[in-house]
C-alpha positions as protocol buffer text, in pm:
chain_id: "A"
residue {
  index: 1
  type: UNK
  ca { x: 0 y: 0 z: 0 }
}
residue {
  index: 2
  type: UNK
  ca { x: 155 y: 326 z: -114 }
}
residue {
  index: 3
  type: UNK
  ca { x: 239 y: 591 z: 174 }
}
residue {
  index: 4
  type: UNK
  ca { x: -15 y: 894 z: 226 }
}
residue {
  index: 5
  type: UNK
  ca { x: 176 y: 1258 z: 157 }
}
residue {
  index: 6
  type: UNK
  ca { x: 108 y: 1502 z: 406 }
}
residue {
  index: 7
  type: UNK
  ca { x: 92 y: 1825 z: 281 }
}
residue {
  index: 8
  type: UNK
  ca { x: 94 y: 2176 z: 483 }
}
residue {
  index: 9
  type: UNK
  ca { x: -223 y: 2307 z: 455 }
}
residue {
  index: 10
  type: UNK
  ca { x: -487 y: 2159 z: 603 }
}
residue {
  index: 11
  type: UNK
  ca { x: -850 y: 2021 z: 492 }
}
residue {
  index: 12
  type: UNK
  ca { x: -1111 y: 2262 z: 601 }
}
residue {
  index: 13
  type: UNK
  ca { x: -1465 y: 2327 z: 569 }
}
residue {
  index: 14
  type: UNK
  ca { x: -1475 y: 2588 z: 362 }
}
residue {
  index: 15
  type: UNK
  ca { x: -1678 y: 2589 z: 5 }
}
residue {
  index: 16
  type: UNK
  ca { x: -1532 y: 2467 z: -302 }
}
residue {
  index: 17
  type: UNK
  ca { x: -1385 y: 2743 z: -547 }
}
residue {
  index: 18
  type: UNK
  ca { x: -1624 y: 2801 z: -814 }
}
residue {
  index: 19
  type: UNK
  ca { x: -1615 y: 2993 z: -1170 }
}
residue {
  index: 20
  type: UNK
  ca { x: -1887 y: 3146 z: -1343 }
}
residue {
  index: 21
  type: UNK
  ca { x: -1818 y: 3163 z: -1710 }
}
residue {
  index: 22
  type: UNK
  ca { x: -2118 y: 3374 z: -1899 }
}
residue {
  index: 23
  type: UNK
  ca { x: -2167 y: 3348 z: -2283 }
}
residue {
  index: 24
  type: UNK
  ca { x: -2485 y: 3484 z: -2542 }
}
residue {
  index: 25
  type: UNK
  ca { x: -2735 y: 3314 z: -2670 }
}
residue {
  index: 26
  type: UNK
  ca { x: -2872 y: 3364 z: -3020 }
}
residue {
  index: 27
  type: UNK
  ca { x: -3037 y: 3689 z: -2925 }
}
residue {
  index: 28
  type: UNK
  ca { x: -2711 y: 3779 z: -2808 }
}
residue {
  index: 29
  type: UNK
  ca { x: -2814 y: 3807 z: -2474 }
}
residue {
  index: 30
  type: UNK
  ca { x: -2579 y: 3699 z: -2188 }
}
residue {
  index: 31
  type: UNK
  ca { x: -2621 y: 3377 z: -2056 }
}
residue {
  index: 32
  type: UNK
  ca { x: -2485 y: 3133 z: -1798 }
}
residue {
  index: 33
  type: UNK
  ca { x: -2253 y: 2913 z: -1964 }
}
residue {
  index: 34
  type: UNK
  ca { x: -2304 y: 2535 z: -1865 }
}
residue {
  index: 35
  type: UNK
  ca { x: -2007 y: 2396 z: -2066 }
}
residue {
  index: 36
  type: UNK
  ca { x: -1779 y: 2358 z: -1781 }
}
residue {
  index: 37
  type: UNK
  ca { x: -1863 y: 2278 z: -1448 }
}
residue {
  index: 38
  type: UNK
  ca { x: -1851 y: 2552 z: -1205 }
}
residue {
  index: 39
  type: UNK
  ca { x: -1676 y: 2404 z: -960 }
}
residue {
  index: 40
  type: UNK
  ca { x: -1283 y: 2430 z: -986 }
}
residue {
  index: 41
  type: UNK
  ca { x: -1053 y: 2133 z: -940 }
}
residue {
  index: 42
  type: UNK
  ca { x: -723 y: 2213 z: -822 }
}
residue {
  index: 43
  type: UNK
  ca { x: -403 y: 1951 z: -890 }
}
residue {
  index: 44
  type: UNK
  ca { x: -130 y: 1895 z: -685 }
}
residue {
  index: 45
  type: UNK
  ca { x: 178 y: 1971 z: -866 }
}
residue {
  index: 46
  type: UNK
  ca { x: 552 y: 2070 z: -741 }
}
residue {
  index: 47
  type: UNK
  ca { x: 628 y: 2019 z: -360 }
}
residue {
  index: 48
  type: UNK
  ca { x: 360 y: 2069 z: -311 }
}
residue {
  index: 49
  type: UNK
  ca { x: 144 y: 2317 z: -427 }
}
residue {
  index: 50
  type: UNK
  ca { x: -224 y: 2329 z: -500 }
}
residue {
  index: 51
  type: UNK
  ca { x: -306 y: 2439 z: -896 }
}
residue {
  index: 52
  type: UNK
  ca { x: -634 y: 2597 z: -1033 }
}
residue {
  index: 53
  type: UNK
  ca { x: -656 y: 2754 z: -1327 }
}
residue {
  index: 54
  type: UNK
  ca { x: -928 y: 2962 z: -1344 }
}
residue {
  index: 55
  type: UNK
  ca { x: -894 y: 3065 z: -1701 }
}
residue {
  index: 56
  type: UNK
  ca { x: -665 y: 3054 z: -2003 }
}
residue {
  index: 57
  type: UNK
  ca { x: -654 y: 3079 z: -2337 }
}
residue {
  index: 58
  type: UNK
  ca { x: -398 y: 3045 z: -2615 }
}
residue {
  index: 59
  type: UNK
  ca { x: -469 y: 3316 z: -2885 }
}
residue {
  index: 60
  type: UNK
  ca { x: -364 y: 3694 z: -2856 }
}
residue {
  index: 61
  type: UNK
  ca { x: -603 y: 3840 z: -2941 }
}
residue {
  index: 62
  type: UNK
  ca { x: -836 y: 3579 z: -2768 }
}
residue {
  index: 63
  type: UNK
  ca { x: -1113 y: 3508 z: -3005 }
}
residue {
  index: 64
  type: UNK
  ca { x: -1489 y: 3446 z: -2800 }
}
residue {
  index: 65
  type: UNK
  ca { x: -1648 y: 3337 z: -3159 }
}
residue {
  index: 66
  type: UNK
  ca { x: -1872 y: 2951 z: -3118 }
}
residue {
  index: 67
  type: UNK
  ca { x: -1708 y: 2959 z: -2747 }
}
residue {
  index: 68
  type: UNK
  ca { x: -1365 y: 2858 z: -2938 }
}
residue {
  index: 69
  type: UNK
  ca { x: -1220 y: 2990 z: -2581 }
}
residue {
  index: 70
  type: UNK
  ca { x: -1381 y: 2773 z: -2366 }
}
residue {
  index: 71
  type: UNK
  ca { x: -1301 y: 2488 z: -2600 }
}
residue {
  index: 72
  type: UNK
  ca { x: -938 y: 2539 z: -2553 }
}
residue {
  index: 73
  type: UNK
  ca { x: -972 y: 2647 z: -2161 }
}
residue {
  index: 74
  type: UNK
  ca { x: -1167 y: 2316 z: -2146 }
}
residue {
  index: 75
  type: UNK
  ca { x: -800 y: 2102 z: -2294 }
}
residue {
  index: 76
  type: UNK
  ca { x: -607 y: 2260 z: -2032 }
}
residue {
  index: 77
  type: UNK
  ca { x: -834 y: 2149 z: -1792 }
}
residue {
  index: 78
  type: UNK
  ca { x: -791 y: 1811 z: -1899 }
}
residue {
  index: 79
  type: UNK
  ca { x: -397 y: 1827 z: -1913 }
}
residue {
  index: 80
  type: UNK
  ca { x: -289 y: 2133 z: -1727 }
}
residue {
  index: 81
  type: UNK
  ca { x: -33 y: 2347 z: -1917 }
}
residue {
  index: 82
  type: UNK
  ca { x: 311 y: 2439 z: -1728 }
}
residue {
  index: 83
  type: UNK
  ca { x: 364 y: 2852 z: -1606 }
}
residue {
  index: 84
  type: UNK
  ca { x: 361 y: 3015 z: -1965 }
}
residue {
  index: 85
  type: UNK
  ca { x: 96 y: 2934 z: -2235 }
}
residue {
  index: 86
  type: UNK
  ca { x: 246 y: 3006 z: -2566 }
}
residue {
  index: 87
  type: UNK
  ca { x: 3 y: 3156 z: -2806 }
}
residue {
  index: 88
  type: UNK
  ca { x: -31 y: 3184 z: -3185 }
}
């Protein structure tokens, strides 16, 4: 059976860290999105710290068109990125 890690902070009561992401609807007006889940998962990564990444993107200028943002927020999700997002 593998060891447990202790880390230094502690569990605690306290609510999970949520995101609200809005978008439009075919009006145009803005709408809750319900692509991704508004509750933000953190990963434990270096020694150790807690990760969440509330948002990223990797165009400059970020384009918002068909929620092609959120589509590529949603891949980093999946496999976090390091520090620096390069962008096109």
């Amino acid at each position: 059976m593998a060891e447990q890690v202790k880390y230094p902070w502690k569990d605690n009561d306290l609510r999970p860290i949520c995101r609200v992401i809005t978008e439009h609807d075919s009006n145009g007006k803005s709408v809750f999105s319900s692509l991704i889940p508004e509750e933000l998962p953190g990963k434990t990564i270096g020694a150790p710290a807690l990760f969440r990444l509330g948002y990223c993107t990797n165009e400059v200028p970020v384009s918002l068109a068909d929620n092609k943002d959120l589509h590529a927020y949603e891949k980093y999700l999946k496999d976090p990125p390091g520090i620096i997002i390069h962008g096109t």
